[in-house]
C-alpha positions in Angstrom: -35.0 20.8 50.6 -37.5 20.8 47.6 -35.8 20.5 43.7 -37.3 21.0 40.4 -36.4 19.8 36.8 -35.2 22.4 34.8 -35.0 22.4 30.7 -31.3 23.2 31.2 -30.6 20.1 33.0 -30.0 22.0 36.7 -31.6 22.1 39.7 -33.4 24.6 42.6 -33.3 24.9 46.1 -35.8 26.3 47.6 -35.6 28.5 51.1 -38.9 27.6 52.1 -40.5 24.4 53.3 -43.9 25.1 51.6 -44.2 23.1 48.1 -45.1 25.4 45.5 -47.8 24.5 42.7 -46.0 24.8 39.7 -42.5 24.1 37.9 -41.2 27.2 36.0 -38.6 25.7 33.3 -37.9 29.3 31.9 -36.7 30.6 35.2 -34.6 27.4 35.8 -32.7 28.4 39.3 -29.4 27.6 38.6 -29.3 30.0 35.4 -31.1 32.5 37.2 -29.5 32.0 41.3 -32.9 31.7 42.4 -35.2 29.9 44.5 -38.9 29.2 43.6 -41.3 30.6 46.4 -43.9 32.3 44.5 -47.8 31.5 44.3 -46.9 29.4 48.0 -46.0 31.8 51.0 -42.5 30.8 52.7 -41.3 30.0 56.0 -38.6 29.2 57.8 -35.6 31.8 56.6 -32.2 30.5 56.1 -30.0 32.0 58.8 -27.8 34.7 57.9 -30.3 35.6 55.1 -30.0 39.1 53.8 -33.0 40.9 55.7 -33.4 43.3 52.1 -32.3 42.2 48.9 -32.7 44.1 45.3 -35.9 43.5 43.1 -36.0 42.7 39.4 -38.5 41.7 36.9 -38.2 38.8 34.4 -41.6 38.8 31.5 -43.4 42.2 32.0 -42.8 42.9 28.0 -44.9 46.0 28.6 -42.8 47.7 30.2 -38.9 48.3 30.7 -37.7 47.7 33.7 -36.7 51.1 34.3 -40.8 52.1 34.1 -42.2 49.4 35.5 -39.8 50.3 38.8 -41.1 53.8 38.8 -45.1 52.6 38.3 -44.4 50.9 41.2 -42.8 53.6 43.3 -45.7 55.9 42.7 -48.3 53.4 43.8 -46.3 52.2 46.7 -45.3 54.8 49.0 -41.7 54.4 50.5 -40.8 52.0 48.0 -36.9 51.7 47.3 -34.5 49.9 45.1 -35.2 46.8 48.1 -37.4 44.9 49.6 -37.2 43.2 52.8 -37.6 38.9 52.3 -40.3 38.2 54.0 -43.7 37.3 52.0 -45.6 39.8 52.7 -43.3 42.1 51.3 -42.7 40.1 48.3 -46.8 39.8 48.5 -47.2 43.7 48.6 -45.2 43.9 45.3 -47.6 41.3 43.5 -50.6 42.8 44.1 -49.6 45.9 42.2 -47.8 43.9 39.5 -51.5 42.6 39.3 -53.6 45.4 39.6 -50.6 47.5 36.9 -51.7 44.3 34.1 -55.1 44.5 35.3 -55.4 47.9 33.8 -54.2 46.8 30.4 -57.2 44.2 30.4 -54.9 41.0 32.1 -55.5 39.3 34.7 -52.6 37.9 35.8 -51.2 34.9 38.1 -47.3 36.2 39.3 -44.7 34.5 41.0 -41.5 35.5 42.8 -38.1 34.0 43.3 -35.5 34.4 46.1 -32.2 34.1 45.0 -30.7 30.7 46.5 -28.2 30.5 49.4 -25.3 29.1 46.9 -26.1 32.5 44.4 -25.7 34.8 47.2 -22.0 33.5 48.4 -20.6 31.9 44.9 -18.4 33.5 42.7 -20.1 34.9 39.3 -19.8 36.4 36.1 -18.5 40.3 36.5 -21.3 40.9 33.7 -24.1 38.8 35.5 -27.4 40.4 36.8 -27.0 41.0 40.7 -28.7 38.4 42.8 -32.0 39.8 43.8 -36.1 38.9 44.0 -37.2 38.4 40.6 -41.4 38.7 39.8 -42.5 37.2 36.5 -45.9 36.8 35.6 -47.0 33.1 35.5 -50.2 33.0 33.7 -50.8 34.3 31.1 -47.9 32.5 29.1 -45.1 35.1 27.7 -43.0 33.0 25.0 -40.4 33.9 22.7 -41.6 33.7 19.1 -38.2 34.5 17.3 -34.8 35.9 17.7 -33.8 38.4 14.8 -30.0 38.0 14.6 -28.0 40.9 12.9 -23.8 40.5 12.4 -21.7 41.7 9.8 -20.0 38.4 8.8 -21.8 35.4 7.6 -19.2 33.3 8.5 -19.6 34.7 11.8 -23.6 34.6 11.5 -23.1 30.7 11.2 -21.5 30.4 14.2 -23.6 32.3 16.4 -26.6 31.0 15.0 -27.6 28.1 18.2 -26.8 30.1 20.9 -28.4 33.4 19.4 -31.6 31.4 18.7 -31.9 30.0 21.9 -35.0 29.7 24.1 -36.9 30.7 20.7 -41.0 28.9 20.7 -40.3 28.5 25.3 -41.2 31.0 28.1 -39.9 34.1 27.6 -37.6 35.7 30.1 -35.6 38.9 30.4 -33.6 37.0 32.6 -32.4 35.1 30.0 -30.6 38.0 28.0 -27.8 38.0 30.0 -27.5 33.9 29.2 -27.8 34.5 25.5 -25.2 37.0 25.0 -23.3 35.9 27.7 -23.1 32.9 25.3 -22.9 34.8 22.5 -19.7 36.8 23.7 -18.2 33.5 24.5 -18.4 32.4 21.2 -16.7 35.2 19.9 -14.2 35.2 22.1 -13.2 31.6 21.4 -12.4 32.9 17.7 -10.5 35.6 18.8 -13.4 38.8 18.9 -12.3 40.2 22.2 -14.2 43.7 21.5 -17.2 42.4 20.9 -20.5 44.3 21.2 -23.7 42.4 21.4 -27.3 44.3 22.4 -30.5 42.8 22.8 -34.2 44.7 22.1 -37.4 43.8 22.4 -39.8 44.2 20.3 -44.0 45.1 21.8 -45.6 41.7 22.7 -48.6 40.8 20.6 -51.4 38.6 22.1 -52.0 34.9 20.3 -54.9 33.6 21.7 -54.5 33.7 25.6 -51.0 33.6 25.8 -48.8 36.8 24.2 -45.5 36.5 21.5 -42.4 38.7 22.1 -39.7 38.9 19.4 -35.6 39.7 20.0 -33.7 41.7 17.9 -30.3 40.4 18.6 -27.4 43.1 17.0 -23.7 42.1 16.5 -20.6 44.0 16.5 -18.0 41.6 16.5 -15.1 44.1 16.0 -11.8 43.1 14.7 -9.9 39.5 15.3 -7.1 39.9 18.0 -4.5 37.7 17.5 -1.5 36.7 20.4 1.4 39.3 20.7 3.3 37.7 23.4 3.1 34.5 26.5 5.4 34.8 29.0 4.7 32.9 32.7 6.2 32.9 36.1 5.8 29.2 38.1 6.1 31.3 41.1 8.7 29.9 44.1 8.4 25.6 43.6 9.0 25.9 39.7 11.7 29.4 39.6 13.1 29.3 36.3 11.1 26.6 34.6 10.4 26.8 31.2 6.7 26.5 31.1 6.2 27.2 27.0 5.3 23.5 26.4 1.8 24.2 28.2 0.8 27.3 26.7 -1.3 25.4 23.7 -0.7 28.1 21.4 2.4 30.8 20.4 2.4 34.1 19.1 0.7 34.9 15.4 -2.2 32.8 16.8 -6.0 33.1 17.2 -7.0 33.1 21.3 -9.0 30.0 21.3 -11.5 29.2 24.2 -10.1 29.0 27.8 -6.3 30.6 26.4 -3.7 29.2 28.8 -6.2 26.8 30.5 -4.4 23.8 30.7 -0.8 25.6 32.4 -3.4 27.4 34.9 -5.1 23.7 35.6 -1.6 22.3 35.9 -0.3 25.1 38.3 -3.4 24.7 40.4 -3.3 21.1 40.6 0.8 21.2 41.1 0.6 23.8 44.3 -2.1 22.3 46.2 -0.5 18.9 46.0 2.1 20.5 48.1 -0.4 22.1 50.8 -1.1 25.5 49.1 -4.9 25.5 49.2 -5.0 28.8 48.6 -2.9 29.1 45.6 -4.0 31.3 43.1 -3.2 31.5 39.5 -3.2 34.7 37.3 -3.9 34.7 34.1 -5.2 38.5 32.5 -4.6 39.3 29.5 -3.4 42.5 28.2 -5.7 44.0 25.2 -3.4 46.6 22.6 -7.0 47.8 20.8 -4.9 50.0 18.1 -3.4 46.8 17.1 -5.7 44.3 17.6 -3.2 42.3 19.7 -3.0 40.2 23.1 -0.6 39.7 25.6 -0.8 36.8 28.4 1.4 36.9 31.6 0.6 34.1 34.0 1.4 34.5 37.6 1.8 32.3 40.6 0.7 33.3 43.9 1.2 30.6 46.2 -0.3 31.6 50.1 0.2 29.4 52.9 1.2 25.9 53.1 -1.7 24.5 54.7 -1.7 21.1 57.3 -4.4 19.2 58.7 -5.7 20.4 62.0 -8.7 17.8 62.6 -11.1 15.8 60.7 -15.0 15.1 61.6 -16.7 12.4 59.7 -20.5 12.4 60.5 -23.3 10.1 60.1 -22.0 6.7 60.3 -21.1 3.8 62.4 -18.2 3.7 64.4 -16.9 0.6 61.8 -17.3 2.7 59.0 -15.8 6.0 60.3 -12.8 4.3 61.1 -12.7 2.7 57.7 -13.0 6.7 55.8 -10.5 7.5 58.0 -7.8 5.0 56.9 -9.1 5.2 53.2 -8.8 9.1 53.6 -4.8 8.4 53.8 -4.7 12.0 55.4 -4.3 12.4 58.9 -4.3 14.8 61.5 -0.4 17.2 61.1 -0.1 16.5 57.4 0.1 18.5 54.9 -3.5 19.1 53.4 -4.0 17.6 49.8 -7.5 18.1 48.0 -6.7 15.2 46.0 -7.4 12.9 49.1 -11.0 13.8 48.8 -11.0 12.8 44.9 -9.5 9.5 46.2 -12.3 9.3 49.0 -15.1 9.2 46.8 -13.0 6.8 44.2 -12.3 4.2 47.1 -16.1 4.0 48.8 -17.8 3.9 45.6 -15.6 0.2 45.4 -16.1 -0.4 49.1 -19.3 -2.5 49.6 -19.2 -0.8 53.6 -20.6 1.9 52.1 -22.6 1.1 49.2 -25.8 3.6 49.0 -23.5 6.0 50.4 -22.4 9.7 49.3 -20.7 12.2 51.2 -20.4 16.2 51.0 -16.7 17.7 52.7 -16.2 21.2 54.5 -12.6 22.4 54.6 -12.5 24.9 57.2 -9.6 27.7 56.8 -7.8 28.8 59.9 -6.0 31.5 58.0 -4.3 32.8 61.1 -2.8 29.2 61.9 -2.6 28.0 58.3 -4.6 24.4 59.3 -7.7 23.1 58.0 -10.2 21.3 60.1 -12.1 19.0 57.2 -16.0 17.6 58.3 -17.1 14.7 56.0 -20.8 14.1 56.0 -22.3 11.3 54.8 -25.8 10.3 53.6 -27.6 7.5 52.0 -28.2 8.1 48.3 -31.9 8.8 47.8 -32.6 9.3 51.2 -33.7 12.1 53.0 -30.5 13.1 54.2 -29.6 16.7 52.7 -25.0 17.8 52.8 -24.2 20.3 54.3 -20.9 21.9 53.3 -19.5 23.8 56.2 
């Protein structure tokens, strides 16, 4: 697998084996859930790729992406809402992105990026963009000149002010709206703002030299300050009856901070999976009185199976060392499983000079009809060419 440095500090991966001739910090992967192909052609699909995905566009400021979708539906005859993956349909699109900027006196370079393996089957933001293909023009350069922020409050204008003004002077992308109020909302939310409205314009580009300027006007409606009505919490069938108040981290009359409730959910988590539920899963959604401005939080328990350990498949080591994970493991085959036995894993090789150079990746496997796990550990040397596997 090929990586790239990103300004955010993440990383791509990329579905093809080709290597591409440029870095694109302003479509960094992880943000985005995509994997550089462009300018290079790919090979070599993942298996179980989708065989048609969705489109999108990231820096054609000319256009919204509403138009510039219909453009290309007029010049491409039996073009949908998807594309197939395969290069030369990603190819075919392009060439008219090309010959469309062409006609406004650009010529343009364009790349395209495939949404990454881990974008496709993670979990993600309700509000996020869909995974999909996204085409962004290359050459010439599109950067942001300035972020126009508008809010009511200045109080709340201070706050906003680093994550409004983000990306401003760098590569624009329209991809990187969502980021910035997604950020935005956040921020808000932590000081109690749960109705918060935030919208994002664009204003025309305008052409500096051989590179083009696009301003944001970044509007505000924070709406009024909720504050908490009620907390109650149920510690579900291993803590019945527990009071559970002295984790809340806040009481009624207060502000919502950031992550309300987070450390009782953490604890809950951490408690039920000690005890073999490894598919616990802890409610927390809270309950929004808008006439009132008020909150309500009720945290529920739902515990699934017990689950116990069916088998366990350490690969990519000597027969000395796999009996070593094995005993450090301290899990064996008919206990109860315990994620925290992987924690300890990496804690005890990272001391154990039989394994120094060494990481390893683990795969918990769910039989949900039996309620066992069959766990694969596989291990690699640190900087080598080794790539984990997660199963």
């Amino acid at each position: 697998m090929l990586y790239y440095a990103c300004e955010v500090q993440c990383a791509v991966r990329t579905r093809s084996k080709s290597i591409c001739r440029f870095i694109a910090p302003a479509f960094c992967g992880l943000l985005l859930g995509t994997a550089i192909i462009g300018i290079a052609q790919s090979a070599e699909p993942v298996p179980n790729y989708p065989p048609h995905l969705p489109y999108s566009f990231g820096n054609f400021v000319w256009w919204s992406d509403n138009d510039l979708r219909a453009l290309l539906k007029k010049r491409l005859p039996g073009l949908g809402d998807e594309i197939s993956t395969t290069s030369a349909s990603m190819g075919r699109i392009r060439d008219a992105l090309k010959v469309l900027l062409k006609e406004k006196g650009i010529e343009a370079e364009i790349l395209s990026e495939e949404p990454s393996d881990f974008s496709l089957s993670g979990k993600r933001d309700p509000e996020a963009p869909e995974p999909s293909i996204q085409f962004s023009i290359l050459n010439p350069q599109i950067l942001l000149s300035k972020v126009d922020l508008k809010v009511e409050s200045e109080n709340l204008a201070s706050l906003l002010q680093d994550d409004a003004h983000w990306g401003e002077g760098k590569p624009y992308s329209a991809f990187g709206d969502w980021f910035r109020r997604s950020r935005i909302k956040e921020v808000l939310h932590q000081n109690g703002y749960l109705d918060a409205q935030i919208q994002i314009n664009r204003q025309p580009p305008v052409k500096d030299g051989d590179r083009y300027q696009v301003a944001l006007a970044v509007s505000v409606i924070a709406g009024p300050q909720y504050h908490v009505s009620s907390i109650t919490a149920d510690g579900g069938p291993l803590l019945a009856g527990r009071d559970l108040s002295p984790l809340f981290g806040m009481q009624d009359g207060d502000v919502p901070g950031r992550y309300p409730l987070a450390n009782l959910t953490s604890q809950l988590g951490g408690f039920y999976r000690h005890y073999g539920y490894a598919d616990v899963e802890i409610q927390n959604l809270p309950i929004l009185d808008h006439d009132h401005a008020l909150v309500s939080y009720h945290v529920n328990v739902i515990p699934g199976p017990v689950y116990h350990l069916r088998s366990i498949t350490v690969e990519k080591l000597s027969a000395e060392q796999e009996s070593k994970v094995r005993e450090l493991l301290g899990m064996k085959p008919g206990d109860i499983y315990l994620d925290e036995a992987i924690t300890g894993l990496y804690q005890k090789i990272a001391s154990d000079p039989l394994f120094k150079g060494y990481g390893f990746g683990f795969g918990p496997n769910r039989d949900k009809t039996a309620n066992v796990i069959d766990l694969s550990l596989t291990f690699y040397k640190e900087g080598g060419e080794s790539s984990v596997t997660v199963k």
